[in-house]
C-alpha positions in Angstrom: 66.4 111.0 101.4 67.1 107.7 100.1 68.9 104.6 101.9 72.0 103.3 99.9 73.9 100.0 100.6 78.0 100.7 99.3 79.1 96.9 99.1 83.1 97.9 99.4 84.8 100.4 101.0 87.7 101.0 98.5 88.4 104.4 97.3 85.5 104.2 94.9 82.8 103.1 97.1 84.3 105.9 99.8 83.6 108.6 97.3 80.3 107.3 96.4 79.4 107.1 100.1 80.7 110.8 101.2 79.1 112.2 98.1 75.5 110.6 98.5 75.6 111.3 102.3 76.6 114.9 101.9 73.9 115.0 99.4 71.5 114.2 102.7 71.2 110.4 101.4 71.0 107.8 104.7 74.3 105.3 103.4 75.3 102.1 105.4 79.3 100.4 103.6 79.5 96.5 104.2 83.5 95.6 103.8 84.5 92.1 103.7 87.6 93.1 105.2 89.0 94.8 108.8 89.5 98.0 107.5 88.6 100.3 104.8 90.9 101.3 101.3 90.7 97.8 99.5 93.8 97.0 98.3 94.9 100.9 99.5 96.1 99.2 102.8 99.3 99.0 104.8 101.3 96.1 106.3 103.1 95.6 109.1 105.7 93.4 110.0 109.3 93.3 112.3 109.3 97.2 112.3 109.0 97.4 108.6 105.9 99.1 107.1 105.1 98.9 103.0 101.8 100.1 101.5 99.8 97.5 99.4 98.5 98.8 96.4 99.1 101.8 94.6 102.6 103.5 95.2 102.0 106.6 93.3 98.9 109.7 92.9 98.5 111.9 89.8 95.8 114.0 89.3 95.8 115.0 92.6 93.5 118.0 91.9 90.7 115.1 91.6 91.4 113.9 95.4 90.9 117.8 96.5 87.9 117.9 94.5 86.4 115.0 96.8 87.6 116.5 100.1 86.2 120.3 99.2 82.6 118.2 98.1 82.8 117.1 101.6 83.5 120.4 103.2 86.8 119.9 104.1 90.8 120.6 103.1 93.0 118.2 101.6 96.0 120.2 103.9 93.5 119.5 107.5 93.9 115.4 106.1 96.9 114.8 103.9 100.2 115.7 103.3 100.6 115.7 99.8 104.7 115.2 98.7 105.8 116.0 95.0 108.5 113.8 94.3 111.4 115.8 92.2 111.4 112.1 90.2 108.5 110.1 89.6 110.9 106.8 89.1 114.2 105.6 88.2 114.6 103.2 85.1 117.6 101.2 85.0 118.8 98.5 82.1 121.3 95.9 82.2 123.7 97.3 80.1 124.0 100.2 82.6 121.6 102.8 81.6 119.7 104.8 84.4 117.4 107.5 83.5 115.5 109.5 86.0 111.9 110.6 84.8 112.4 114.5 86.2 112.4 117.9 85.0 114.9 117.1 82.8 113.5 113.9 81.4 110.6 115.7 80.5 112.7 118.3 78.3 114.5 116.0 76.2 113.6 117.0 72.5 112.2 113.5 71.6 109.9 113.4 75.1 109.2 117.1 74.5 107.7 116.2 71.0 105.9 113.3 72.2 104.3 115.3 75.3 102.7 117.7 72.6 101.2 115.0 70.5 99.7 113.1 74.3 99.0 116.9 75.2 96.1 116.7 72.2 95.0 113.0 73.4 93.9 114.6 76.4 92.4 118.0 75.1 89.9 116.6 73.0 88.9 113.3 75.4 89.9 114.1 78.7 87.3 116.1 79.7 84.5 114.0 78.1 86.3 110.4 78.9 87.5 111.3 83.1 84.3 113.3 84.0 81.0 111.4 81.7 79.9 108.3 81.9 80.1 106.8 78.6 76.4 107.6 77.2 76.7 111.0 78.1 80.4 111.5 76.3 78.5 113.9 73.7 77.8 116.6 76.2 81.7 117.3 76.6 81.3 118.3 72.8 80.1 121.6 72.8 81.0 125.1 70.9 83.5 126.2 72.8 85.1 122.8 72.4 84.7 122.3 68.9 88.5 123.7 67.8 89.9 120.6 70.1 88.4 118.1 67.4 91.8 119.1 64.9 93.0 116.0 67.8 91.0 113.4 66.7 93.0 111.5 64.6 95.3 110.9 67.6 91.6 109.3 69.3 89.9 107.3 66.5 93.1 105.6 65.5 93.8 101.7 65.3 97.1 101.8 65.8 98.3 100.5 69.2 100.3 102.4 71.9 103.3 100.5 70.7 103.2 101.5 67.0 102.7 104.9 67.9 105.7 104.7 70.5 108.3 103.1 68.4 107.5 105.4 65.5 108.0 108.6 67.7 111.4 107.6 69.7 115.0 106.5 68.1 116.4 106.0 71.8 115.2 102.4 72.6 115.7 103.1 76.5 112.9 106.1 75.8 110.8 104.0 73.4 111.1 101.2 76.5 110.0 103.7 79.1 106.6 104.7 77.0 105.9 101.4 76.6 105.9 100.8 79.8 102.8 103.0 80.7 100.0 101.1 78.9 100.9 98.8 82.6 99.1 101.5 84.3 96.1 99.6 83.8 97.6 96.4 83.3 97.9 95.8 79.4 100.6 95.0 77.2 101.3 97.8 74.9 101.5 95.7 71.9 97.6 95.6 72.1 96.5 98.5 73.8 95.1 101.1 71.5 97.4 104.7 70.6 94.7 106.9 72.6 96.4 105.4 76.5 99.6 107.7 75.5 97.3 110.1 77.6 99.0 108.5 80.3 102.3 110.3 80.0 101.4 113.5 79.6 99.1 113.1 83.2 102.2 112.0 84.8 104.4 115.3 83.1 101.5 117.5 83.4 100.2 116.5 86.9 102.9 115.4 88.6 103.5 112.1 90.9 102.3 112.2 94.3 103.2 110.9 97.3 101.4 110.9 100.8 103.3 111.3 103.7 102.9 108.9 106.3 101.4 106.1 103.5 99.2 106.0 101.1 96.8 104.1 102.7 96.4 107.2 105.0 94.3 108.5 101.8 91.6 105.8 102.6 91.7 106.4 106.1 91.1 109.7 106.5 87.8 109.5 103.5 86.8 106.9 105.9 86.9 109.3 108.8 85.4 112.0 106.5 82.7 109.4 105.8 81.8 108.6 109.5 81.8 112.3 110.0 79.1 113.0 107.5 76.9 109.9 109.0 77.9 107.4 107.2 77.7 103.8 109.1 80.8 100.9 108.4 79.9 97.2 109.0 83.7 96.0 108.6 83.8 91.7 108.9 80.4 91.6 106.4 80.9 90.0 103.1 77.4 90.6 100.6 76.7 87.2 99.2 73.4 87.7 97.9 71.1 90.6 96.0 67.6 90.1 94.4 66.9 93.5 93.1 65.7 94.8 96.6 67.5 92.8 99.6 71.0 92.6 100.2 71.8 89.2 102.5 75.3 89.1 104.6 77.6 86.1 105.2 75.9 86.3 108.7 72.4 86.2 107.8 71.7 90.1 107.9 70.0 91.9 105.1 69.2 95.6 104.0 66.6 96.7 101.7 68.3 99.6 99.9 66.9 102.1 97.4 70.2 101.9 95.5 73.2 99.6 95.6 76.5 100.8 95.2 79.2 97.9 94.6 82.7 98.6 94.9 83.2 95.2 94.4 85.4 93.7 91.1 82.8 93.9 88.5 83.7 90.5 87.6 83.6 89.3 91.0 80.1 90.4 91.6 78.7 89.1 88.2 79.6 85.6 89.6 79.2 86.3 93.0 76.8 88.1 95.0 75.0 89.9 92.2 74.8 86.4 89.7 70.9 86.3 90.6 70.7 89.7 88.4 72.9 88.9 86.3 72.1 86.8 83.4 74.3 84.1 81.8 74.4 86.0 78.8 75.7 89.0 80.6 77.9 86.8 82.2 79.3 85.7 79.5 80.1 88.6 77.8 81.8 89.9 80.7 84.2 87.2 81.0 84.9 87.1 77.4 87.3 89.8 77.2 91.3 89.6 78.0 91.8 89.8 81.8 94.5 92.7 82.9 97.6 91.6 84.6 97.9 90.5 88.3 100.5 91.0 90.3 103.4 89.1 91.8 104.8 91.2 95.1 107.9 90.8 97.7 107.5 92.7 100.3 111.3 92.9 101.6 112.7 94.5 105.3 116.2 95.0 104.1 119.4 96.0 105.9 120.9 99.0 104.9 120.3 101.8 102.7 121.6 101.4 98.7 122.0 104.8 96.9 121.2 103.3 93.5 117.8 103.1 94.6 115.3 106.3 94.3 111.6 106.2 95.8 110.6 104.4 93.0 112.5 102.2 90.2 112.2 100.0 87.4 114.6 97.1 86.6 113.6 96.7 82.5 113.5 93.4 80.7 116.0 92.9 78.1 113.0 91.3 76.0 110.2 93.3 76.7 107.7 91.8 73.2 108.7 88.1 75.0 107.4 89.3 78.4 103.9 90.1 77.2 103.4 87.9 75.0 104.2 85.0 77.8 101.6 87.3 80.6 99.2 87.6 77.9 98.9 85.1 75.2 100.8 82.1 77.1 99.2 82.9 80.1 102.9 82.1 82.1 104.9 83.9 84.9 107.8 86.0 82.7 111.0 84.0 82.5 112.2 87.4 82.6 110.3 89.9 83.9 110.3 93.9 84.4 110.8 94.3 87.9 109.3 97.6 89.6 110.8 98.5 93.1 108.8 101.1 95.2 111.4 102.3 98.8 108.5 104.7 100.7 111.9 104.9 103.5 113.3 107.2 101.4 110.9 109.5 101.7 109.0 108.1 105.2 112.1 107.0 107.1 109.5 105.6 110.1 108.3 102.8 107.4 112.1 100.8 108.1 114.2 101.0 111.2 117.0 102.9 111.3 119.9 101.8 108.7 116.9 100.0 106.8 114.7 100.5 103.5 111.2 98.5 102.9 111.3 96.8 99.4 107.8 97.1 97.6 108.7 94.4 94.8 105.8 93.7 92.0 106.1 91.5 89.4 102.9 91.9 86.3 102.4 87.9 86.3 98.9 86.6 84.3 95.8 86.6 86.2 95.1 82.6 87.1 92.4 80.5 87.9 91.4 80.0 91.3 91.4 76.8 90.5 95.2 76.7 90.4 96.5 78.5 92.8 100.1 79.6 93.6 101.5 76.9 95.4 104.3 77.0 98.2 107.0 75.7 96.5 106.1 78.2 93.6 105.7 81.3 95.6 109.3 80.4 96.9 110.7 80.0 93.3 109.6 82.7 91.8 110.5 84.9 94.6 114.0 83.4 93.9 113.9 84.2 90.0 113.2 87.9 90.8 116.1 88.0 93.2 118.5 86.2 90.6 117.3 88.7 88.0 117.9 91.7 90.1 121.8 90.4 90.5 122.0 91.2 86.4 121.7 95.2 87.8 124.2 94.8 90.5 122.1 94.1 93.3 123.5 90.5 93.9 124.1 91.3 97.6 120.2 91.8 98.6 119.6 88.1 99.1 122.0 88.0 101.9 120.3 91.8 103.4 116.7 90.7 103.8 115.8 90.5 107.5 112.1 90.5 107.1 109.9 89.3 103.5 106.6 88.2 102.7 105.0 87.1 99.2 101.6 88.0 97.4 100.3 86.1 94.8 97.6 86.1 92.2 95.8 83.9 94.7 96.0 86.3 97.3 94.2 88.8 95.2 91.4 86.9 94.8 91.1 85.8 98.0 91.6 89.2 99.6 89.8 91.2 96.9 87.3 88.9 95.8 89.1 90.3 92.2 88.2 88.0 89.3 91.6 85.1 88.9 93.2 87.8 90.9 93.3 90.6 87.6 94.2 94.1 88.9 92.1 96.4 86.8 89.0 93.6 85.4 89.5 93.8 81.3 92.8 94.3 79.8 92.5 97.5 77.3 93.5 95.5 74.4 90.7 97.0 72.4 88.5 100.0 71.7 85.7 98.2 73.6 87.5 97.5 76.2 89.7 100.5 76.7 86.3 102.9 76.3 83.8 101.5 76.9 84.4 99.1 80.3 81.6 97.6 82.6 79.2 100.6 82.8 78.9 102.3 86.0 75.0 101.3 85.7 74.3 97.6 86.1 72.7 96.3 82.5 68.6 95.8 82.7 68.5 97.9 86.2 67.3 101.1 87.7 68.9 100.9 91.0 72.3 98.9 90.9 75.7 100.3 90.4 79.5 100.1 90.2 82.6 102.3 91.4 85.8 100.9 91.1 88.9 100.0 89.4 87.1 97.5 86.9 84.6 99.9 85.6 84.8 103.2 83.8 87.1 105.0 83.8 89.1 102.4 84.7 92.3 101.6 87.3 94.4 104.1 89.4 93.3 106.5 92.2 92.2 109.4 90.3 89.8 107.3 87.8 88.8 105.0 90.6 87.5 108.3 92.7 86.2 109.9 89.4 84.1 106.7 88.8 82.0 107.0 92.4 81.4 110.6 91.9 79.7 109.6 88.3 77.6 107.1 90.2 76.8 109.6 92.9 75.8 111.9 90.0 73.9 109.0 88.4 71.9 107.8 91.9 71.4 111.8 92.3 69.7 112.0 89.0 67.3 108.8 89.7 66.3 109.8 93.2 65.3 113.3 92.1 
């Protein structure tokens, strides 16, 4: 039995931590915050309730893989809702496609689904399940026949050329663009092989947890405590020197092995900067830095039936919008606006006659050292609501009864995340897209990460996958 220190309890570190202690391992989580799920959480406010982080689960297979590794059911925990349409896309000149069953049977999607479908054949399995050194063993015999895919892999040609050279519908080419945000990058830059992305969402489905999906994180906490596992909620890790961990308040632990769940970029400037060296550093804070996000969480009065569970308001100029988040660094003059309305399918989340607005905005991550003032919080909030009267909606500023803003600033403060980025690098680059952070901390036998900002990168299912390769790992050095 080893001890283990998870600094984080976000999704990651909570699969790291039910893994190792069902493995017999003794594992204490410090969490900076009140409550587990890092930015899985819920808020509450005048009766209103909205979720904030992730809206959506695919791949939920790898969330049932996590509870049966525990000994338990995802049906004793969750319930697990398949929504018929996994958003609504709408465009000013009055075009609204829903991405359902019959979205998905179009001839051009269809077409585009078989060419993603060999993306994920040949470097699924190696890329979701191996950390990177250890990608050859997915490339064995029987796999062999999946390599007639790997032009669509080793290919420079970014999502974007690969998208607008497949579609002639620009409201389809728009909408596979629009998935290389999964992790927070502009399409323009991110290389051909994320049109995996797609075919997840067709293949897998989109997921939705009844009651929130924060209750995710909840109930892998509970799972947690039930397999031994002790929570210090309120204790923020400021320091690490290769074999004691100090807290905010003076306490320490001496771990075997250190799990952080912590933004990788974060840590390298934060608590673990004594391991880390200013090369290192460097390095890691060369790279692009993936969108942040600008949110409105809105209590409105009644119920619009333009609206689905989730929707997307598309900018006119969608080049002009990354290219200001990314290379000018500025809030989009114009920006895609995404909409997430749990109500509709968790009426308790709004009172009666009611919806909860999830608004996010991608905006560029920023400098703590300029944060989001007042007065710009207030006028942003009001571009987004002047933008939204282009699609017909120019009634909602009169129905909100109940709103609060999130800002870049508020990600970094809350997340400790690195100028408030999402998902650590953009993918705007081989490098970057494969071959992230590694889940083992450079020059180190015992330190490791599990998280959005480290392979395999951002979203639920890859964030889970990542702490069960760094169980695996810690499992292979305590043996």
């Amino acid at each position: 039995m080893k001890n283990i220190l998870v600094v984080g309890a976000g999704l990651g570190g909570l699969a790291a931590a039910i893994r190792l202690a069902r493995a017999g391992h003794a594992v204490e989580v410090w969490e900076k915050n009140d409550a587990p799920g890092g930015k899985l959480r819920e808020l509450h406010l005048d009766g209103f309730s909205w979720g904030t982080g992730p809206s959506l689960l695919t791949m939920p297979h790898v969330l049932r893989d996590l509870f049966s590794a525990a000994g338990e059911r995802v049906e004793d925990h969750l319930d697990l809702v398949r929504l018929d349409s996994a958003c609504r896309y709408f465009w000013t000149d009055g075009t609204v496609i829903d991405e359902d069953a019959a979205f998905w049977s179009r001839p051009e999607v269809t077409r585009f689904l078989d060419y993603s479908r060999g993306i994920y054949e040949l470097s699924g399995e190696a890329y979701l399940n191996l950390p990177p050194g250890d990608f050859w063993r997915a490339f064995t015999p029987r796999n062999w026949p999946k390599l007639r895919h790997l032009g669509k892999v080793a290919t420079t040609r970014t999502l974007a050329a690969e998208v607008e050279g497949r579609f002639s519908d620009p409201h389809l080419r728009q909408i596979f663009l629009r998935f290389a945000t999964y992790n927070g990058s502009s399409p323009y830059h991110t290389p051909a092989t994320f049109n995996i992305i797609p075919y997840v969402e067709a293949e897998f489905g989109a997921w939705y947890v009844r009651g929130g999906m924060n209750v995710i994180s909840e109930s892998l906490a509970a799972i947690a405590k039930h397999q031994g596992v002790v929570f210090r909620y309120g204790t923020t890790a400021i320091g690490w020197d290769s074999r004691k961990a100090t807290a905010h308040d003076g306490s320490t632990s001496h771990p075997d092995f250190l799990v952080c769940n912590a933004d990788v970029l974060g840590a390298a400037t934060g608590f673990l900067a004594g391991i880390t060296p200013e090369p290192d550093r460097n390095r890691l804070l060369r790279p692009d830095l993936s969108t942040s996000g600008y949110i409105l969480f809105l209590g409105v009065r009644g119920s619009d039936p333009r609206l689905g569970h989730h929707n997307i308001f598309f900018s006119d100029d969608y080049p002009r919008e990354f290219d200001e988040i990314h290379r000018k660094r500025i809030s989009p003059a114009e920006p895609t606006i995404y909409i997430s309305v749990s109500s509709r399918t968790d009426p308790a989340h709004a009172p009666g006659g009611h919806d909860n607005y999830f608004i996010l905005v991608n905006i560029p991550a920023r400098d703590p050292a300029r944060p989001w003032t007042e007065a710009e919080t207030r006028g942003y909030r009001d571009l987004i609501l002047r933008r939204l009267a282009r699609f017909g909606f120019d009634d909602l500023p009169n129905r909100v009864v109940a709103e609060r803003p999130f800002t870049a600033s508020d990600f970094a403060t809350r997340d400790l995340a690195h100028h408030g980025s999402l998902y650590g690098w953009a993918s705007h680059s081989i490098r970057t897209s494969l071959f992230r952070p590694t889940l083992r901390a450079p020059g180190t036998r015992n330190v490791f990460f599990a998280g959005g900002t480290t392979h395999p990168g951002g979203g639920i299912p890859l964030v889970l996958l990542s702490g069960k390769m760094v169980a695996d790992l810690i499992q292979r050095e305590a043996a």
